[in-house]
DSSP file (Angstrom, degrees, kcal/mol; ACC not computed):
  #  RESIDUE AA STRUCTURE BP1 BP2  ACC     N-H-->O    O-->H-N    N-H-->O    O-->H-N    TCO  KAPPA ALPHA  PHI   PSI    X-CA   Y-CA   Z-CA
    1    1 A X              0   0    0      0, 0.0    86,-0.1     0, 0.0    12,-0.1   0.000 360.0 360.0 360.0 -26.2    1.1  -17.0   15.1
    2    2 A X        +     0   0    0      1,-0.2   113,-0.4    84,-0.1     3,-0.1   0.710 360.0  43.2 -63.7 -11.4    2.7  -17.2   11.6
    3    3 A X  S    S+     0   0    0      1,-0.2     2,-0.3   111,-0.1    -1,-0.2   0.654 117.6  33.6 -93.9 -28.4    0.3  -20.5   11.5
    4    4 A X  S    S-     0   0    0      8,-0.0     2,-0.3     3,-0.0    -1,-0.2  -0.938  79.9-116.6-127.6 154.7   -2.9  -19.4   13.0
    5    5 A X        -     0   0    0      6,-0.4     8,-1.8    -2,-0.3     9,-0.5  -0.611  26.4-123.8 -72.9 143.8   -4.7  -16.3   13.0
    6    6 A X  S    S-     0   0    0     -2,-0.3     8,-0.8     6,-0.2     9,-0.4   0.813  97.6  -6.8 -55.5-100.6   -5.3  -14.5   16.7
    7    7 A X  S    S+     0   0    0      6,-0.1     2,-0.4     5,-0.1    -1,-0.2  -0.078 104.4  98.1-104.7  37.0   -9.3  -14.4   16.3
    8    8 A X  S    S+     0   0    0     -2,-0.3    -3,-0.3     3,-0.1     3,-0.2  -0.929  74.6  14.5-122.9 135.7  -10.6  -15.5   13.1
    9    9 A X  S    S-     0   0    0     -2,-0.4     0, 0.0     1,-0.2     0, 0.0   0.036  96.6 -74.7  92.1 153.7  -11.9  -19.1   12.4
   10   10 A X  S    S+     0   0    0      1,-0.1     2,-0.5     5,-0.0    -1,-0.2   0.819 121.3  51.5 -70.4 -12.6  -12.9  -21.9   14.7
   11   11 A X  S    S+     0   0    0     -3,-0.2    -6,-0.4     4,-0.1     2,-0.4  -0.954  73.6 139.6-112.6 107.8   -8.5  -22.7   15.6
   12   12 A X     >  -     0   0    0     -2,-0.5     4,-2.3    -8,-0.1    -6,-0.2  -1.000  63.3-113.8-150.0 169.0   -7.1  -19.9   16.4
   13   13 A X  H  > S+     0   0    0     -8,-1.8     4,-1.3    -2,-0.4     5,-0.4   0.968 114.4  51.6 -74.6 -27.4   -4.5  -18.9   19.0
   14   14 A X  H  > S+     0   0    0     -8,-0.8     4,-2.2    -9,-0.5     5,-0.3   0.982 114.6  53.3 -73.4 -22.2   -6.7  -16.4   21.6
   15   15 A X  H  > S+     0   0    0     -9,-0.4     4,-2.7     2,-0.2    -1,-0.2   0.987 110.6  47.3 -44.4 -50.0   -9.3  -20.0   21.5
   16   16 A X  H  X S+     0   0    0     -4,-2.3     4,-0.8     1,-0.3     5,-0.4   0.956 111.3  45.4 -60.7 -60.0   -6.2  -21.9   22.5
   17   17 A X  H ><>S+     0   0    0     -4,-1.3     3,-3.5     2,-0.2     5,-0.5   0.947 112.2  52.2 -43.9 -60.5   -5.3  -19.7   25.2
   18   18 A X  H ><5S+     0   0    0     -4,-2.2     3,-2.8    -5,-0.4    -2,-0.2   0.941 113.4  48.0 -42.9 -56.9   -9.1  -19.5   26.5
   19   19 A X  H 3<5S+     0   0    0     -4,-2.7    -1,-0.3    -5,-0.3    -2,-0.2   0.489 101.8  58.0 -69.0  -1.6   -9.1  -23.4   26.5
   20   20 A X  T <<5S-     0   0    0     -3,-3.5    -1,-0.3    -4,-0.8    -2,-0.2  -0.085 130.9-101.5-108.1  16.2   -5.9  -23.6   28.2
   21   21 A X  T < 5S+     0   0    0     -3,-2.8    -3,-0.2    -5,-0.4     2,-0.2   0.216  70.5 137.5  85.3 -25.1   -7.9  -21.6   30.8
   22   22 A X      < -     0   0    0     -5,-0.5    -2,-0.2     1,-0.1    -1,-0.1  -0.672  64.1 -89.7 -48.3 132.5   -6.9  -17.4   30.8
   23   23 A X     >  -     0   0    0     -2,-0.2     4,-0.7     1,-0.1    -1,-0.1   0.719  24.2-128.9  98.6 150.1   -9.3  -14.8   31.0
   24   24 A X  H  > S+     0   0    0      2,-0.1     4,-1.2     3,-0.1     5,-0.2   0.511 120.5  46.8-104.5 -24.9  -10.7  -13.7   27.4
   25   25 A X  H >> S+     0   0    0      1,-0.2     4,-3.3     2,-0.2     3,-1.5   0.964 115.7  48.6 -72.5 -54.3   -9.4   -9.7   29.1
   26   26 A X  H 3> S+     0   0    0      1,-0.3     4,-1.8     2,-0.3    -1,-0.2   0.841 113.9  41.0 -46.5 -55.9   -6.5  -11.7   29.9
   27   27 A X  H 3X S+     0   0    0     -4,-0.7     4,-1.2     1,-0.3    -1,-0.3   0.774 115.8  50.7 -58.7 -24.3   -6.1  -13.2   26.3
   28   28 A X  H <X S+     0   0    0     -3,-1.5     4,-0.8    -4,-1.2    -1,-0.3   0.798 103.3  54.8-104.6  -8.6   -6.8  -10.1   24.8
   29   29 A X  H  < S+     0   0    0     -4,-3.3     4,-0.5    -5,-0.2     3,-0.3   0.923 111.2  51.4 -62.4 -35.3   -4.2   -7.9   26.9
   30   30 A X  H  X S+     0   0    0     -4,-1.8     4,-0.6    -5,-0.3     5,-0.2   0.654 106.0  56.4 -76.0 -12.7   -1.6  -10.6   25.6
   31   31 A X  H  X S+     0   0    0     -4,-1.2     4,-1.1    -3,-0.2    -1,-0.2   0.761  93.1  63.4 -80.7 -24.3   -3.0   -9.9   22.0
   32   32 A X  H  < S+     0   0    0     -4,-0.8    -1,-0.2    -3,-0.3    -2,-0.2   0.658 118.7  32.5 -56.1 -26.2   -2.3   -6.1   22.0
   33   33 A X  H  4 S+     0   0    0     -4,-0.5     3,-0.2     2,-0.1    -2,-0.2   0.681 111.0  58.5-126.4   0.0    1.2   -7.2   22.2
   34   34 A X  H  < S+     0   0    0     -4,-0.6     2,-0.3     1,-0.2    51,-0.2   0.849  99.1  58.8 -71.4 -65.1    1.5  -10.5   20.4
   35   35 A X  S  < S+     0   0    0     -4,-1.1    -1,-0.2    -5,-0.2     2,-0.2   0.387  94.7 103.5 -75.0  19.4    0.3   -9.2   17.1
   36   36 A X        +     0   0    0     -2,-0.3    49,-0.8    -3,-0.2    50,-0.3  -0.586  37.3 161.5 -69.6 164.5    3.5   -6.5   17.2
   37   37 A X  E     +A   84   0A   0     47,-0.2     2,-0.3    -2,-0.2    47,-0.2  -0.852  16.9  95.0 179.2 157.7    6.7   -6.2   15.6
   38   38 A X  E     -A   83   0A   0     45,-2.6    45,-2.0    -2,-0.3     2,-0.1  -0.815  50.3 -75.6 178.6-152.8    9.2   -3.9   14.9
   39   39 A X  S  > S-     0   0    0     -2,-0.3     4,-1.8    43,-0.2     3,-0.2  -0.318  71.4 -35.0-141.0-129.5   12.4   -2.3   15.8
   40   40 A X  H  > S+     0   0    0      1,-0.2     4,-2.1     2,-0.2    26,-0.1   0.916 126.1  55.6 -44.7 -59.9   14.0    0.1   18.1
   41   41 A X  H  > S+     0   0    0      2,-0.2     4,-2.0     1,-0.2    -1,-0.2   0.634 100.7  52.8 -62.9 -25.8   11.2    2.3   18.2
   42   42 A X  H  > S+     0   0    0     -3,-0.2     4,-2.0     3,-0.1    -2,-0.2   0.920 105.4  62.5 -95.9 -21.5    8.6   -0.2   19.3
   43   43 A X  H  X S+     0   0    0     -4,-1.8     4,-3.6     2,-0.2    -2,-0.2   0.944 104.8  46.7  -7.0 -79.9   11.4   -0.8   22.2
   44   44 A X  H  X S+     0   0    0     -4,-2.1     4,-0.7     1,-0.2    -1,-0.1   0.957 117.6  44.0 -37.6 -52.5   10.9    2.9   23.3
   45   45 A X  H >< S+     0   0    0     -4,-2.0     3,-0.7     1,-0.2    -2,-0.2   0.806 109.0  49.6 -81.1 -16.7    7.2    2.5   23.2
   46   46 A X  H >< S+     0   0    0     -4,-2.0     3,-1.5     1,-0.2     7,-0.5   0.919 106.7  60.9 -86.5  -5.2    6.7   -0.4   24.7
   47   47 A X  H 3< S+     0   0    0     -4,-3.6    -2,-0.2     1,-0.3    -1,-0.2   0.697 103.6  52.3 -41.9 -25.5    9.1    1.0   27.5
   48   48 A X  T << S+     0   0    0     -3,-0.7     2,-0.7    -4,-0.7    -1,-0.3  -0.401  81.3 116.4-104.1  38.2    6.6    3.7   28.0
   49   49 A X    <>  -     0   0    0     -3,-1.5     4,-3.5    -5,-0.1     5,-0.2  -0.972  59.9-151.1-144.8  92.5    4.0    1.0   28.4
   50   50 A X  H  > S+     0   0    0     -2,-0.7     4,-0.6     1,-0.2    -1,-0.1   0.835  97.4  46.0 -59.3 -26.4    2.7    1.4   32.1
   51   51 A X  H  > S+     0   0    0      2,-0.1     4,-0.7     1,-0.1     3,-0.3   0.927 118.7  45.4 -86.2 -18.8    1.8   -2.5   32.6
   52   52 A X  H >4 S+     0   0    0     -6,-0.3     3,-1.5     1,-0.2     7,-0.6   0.963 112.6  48.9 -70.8 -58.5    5.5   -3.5   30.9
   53   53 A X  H 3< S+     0   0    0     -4,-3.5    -1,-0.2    -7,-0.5    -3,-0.1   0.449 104.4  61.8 -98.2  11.0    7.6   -1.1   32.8
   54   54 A X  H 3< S+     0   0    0     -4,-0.6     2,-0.5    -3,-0.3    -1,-0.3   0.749  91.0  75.0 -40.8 -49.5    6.0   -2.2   35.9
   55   55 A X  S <X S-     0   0    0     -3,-1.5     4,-1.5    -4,-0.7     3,-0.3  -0.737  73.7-150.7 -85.5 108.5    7.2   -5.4   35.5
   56   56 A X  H  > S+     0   0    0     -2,-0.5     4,-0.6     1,-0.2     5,-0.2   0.731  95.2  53.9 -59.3 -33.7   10.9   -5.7   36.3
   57   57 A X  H >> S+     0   0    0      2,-0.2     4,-2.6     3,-0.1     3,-0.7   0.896 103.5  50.3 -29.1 -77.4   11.2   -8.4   34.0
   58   58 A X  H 3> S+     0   0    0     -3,-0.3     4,-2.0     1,-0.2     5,-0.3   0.870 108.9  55.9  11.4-103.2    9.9   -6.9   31.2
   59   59 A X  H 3< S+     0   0    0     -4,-1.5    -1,-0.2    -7,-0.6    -2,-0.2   0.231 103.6  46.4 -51.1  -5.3   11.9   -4.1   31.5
   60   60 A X  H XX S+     0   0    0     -3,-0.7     3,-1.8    -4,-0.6     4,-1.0   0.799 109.8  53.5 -90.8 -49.6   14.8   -5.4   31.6
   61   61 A X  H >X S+     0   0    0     -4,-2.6     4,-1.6     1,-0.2     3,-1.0   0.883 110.9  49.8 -31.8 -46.3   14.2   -7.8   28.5
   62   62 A X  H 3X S+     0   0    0     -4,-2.0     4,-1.3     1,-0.3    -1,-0.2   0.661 113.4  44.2 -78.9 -10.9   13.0   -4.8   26.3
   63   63 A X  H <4 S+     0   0    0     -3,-1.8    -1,-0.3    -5,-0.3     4,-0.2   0.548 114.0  51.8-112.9   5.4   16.1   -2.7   27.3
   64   64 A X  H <X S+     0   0    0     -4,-1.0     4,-2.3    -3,-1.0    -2,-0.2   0.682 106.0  53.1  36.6 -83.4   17.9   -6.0   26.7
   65   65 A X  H  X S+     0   0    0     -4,-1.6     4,-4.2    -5,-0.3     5,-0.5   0.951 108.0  52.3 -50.4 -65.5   16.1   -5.9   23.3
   66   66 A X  H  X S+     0   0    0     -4,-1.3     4,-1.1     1,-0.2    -1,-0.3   0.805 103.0  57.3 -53.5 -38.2   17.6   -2.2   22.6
   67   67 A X  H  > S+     0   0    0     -4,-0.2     4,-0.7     2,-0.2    -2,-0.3   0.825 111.5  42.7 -42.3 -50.0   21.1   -3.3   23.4
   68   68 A X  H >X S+     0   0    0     -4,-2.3     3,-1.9    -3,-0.4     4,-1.6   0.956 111.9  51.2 -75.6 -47.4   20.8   -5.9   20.6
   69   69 A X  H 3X S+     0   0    0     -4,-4.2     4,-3.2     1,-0.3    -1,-0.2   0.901 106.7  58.6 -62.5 -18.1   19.0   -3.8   17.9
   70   70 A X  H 3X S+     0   0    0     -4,-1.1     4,-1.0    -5,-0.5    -1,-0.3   0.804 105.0  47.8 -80.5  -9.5   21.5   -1.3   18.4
   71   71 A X  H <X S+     0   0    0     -3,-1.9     4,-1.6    -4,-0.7    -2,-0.2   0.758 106.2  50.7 -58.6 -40.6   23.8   -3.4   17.5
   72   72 A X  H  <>S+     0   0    0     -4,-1.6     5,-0.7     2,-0.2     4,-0.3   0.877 109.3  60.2 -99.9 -62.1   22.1   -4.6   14.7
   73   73 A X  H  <5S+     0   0    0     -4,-3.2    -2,-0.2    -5,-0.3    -3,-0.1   0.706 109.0  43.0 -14.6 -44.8   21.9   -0.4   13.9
   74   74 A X  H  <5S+     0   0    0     -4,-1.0    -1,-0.2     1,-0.2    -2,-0.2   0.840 106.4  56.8 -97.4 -46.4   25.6   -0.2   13.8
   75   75 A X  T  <5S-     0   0    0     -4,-1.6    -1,-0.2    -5,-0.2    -2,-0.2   0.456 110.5-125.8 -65.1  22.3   26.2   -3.5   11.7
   76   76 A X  T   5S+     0   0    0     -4,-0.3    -3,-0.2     1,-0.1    -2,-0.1   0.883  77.9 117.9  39.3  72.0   23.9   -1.6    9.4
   77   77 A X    >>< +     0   0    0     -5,-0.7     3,-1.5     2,-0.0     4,-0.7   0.190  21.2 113.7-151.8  17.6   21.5   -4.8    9.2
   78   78 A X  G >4  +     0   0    0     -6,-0.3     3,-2.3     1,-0.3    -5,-0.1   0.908  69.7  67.8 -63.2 -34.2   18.2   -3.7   10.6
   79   79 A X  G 34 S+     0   0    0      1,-0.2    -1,-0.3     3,-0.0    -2,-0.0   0.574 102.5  52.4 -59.8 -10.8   16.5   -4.2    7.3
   80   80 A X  G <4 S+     0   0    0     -3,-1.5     2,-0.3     1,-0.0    -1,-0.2   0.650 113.3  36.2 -35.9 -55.0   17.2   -7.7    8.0
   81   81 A X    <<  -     0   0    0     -3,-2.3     2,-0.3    -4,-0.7    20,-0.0  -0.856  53.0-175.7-129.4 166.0   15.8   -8.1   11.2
   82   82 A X        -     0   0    0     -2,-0.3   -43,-0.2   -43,-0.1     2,-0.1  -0.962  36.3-115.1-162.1 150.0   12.9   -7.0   13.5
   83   83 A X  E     -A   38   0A   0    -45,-2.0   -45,-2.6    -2,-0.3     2,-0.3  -0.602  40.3-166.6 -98.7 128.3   11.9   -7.6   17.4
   84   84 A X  E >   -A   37   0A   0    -47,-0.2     3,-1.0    -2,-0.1   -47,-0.2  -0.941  13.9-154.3-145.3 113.4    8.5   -9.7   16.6
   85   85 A X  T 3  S+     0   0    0    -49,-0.8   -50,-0.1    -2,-0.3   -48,-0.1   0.288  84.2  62.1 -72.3  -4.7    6.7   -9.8   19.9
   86   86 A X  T 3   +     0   0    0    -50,-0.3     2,-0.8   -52,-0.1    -1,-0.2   0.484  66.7 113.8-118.9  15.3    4.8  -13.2   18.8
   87   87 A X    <   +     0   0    0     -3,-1.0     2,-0.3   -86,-0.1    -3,-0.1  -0.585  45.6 176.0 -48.8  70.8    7.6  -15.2   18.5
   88   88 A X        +     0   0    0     -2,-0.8     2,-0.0    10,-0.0    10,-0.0  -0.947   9.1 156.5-119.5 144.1    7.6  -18.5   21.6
   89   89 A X        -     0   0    0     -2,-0.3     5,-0.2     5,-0.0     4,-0.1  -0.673  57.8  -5.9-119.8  97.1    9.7  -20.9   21.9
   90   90 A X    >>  +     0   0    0      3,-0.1     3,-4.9     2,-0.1     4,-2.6   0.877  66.6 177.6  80.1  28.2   11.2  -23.3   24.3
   91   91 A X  T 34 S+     0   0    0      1,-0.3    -1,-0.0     2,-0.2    -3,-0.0   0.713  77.9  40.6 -28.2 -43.3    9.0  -21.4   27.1
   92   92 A X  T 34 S+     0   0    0      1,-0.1    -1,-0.3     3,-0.0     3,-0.1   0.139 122.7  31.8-101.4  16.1   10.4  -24.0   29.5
   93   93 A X  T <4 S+     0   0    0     -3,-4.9     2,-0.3     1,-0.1    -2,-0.2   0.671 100.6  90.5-132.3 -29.2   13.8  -24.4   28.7
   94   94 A X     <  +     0   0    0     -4,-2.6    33,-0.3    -5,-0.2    -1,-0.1  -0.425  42.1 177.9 -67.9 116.2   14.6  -20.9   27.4
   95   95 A X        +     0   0    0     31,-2.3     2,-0.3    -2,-0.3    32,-0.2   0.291  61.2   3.0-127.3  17.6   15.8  -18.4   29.8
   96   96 A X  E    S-B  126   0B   0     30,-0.8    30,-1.2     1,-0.6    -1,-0.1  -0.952 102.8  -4.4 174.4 176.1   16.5  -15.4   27.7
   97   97 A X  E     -     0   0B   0     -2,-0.3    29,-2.0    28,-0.2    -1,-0.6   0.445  58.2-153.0 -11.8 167.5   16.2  -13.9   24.4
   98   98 A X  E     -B  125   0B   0     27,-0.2     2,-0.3    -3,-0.1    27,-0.3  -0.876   8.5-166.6-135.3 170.4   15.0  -16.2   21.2
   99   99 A X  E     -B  124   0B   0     25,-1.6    25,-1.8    -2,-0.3     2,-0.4  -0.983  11.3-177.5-156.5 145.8   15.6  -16.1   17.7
  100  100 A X  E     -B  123   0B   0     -2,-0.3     2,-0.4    23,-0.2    23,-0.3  -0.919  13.4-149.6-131.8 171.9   14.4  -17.4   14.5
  101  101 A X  E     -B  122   0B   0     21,-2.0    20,-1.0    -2,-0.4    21,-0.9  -0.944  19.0-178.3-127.3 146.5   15.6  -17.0   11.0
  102  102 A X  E     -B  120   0B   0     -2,-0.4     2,-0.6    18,-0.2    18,-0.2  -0.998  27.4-134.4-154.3 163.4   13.3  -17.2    8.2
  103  103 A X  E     +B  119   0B   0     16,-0.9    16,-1.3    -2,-0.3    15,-0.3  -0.896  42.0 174.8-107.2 122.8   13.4  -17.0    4.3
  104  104 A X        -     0   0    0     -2,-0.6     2,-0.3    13,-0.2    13,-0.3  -0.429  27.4-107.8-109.3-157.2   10.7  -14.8    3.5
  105  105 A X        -     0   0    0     11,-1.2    11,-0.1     2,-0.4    12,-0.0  -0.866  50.1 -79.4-128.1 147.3    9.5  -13.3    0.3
  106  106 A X  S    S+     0   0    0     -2,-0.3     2,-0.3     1,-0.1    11,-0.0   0.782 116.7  70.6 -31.1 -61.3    9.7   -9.8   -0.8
  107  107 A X  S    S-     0   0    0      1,-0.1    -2,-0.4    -3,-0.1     9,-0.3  -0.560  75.9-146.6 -89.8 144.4    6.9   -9.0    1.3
  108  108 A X  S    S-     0   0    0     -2,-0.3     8,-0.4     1,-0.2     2,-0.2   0.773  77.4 -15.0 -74.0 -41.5    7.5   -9.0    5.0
  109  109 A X  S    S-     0   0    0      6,-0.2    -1,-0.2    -5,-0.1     6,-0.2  -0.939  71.0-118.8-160.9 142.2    3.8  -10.3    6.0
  110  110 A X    >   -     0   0    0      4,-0.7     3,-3.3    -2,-0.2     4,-0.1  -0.206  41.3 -79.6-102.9-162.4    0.9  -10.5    4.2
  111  111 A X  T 3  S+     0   0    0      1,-0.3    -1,-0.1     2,-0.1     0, 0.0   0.801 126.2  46.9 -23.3 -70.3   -2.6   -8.7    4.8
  112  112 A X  T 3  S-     0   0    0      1,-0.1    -1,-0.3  -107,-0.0    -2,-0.1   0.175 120.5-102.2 -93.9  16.9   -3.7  -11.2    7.4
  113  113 A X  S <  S+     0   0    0     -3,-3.3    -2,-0.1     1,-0.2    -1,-0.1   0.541  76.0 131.5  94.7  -0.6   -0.6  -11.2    9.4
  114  114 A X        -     0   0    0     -4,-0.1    -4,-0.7  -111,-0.1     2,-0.4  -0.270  59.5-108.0 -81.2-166.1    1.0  -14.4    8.2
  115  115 A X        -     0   0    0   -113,-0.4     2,-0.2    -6,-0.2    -6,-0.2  -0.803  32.7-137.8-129.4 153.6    4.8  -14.6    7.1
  116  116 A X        +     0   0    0     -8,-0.4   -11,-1.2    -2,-0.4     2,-0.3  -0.993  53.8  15.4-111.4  86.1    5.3  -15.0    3.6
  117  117 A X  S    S-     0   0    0    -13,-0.3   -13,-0.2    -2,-0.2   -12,-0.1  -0.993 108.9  -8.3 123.9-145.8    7.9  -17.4    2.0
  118  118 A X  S    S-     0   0    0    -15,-0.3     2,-0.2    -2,-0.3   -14,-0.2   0.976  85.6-148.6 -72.6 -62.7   10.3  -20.4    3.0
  119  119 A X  E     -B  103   0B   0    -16,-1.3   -16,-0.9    -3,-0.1    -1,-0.2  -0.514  50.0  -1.6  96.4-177.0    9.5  -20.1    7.0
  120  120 A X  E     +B  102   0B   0    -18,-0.2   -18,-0.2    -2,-0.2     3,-0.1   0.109  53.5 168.2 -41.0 150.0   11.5  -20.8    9.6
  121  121 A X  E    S+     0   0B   0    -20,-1.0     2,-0.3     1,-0.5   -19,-0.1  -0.003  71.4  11.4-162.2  -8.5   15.2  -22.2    8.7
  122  122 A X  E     +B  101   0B   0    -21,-0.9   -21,-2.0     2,-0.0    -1,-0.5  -0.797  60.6 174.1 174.2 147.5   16.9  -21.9   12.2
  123  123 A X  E     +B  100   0B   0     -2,-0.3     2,-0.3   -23,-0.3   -23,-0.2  -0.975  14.3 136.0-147.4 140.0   15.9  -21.2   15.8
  124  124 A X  E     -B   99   0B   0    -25,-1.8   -25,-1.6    -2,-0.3     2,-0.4  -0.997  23.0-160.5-170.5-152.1   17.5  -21.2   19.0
  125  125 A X  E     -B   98   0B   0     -2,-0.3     2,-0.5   -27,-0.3   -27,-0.2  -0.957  44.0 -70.0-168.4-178.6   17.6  -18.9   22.1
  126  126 A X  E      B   96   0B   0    -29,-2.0   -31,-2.3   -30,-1.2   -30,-0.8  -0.860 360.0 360.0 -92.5 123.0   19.8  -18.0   25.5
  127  127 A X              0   0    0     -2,-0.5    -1,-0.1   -33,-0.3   -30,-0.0   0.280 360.0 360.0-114.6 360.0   19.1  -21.5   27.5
């Protein structure tokens, strides 16, 4: 998503998804939670999040998720980093957490929700 906009313009990612065949309610429950990002705190909430903390998955990844950012709490480094819910990678090879690094610019993202800066500079995930 840091390349395309969710719904604006004729390429954008909820199009993709619709042409790869989901639901436009489908695409747009997965946009309510694509277009987040945060920290600890959107952790809590999305814990409190009846269709997430249905899902055993889910719930364990996001209390996962809270284990690292407290982590990241205690190395006093959160301003550094942030749990960014639109963030795929390796879908099929990846079997846990992901990660990217990115160079950004003083400002974090701009109006329309792209990142701002160098971009990406390293990736990898739990395979």
């Amino acid at each position: 998503m840091d390349k395309l906009e969710w719904d604006t313009g004729d390429t954008n990612v909820k199009c993709g998804m619709l042409a790869k065949g989901l639901t436009e309610e489908c695409a747009d429950a997965i946009g309510t939670y694509v277009r987040r990002f945060g920290n600890i705190e959107l952790c809590d909430e999305l814990l409190q999040d009846e269709r997430l903390s249905a899902n055993a998955s889910a719930k364990a990844g996001l209390e996962d998720m809270k284990v690292l950012l407290n982590y990241l709490n205690m190395w006093d480094c959160t301003d550094k980093c942030r749990f960014d819910l639109s963030l795929a990678r390796g879908l099929d090879y990846y079997t846990g957490p992901i990660y990217e690094a990115i160079i950004l610019s003083n400002e974090q993202r701009s109006e329309a929700g792209t990142t701002v800066g160098v971009g990406s500079v390293a990736g990898g995930g739990k395979s």
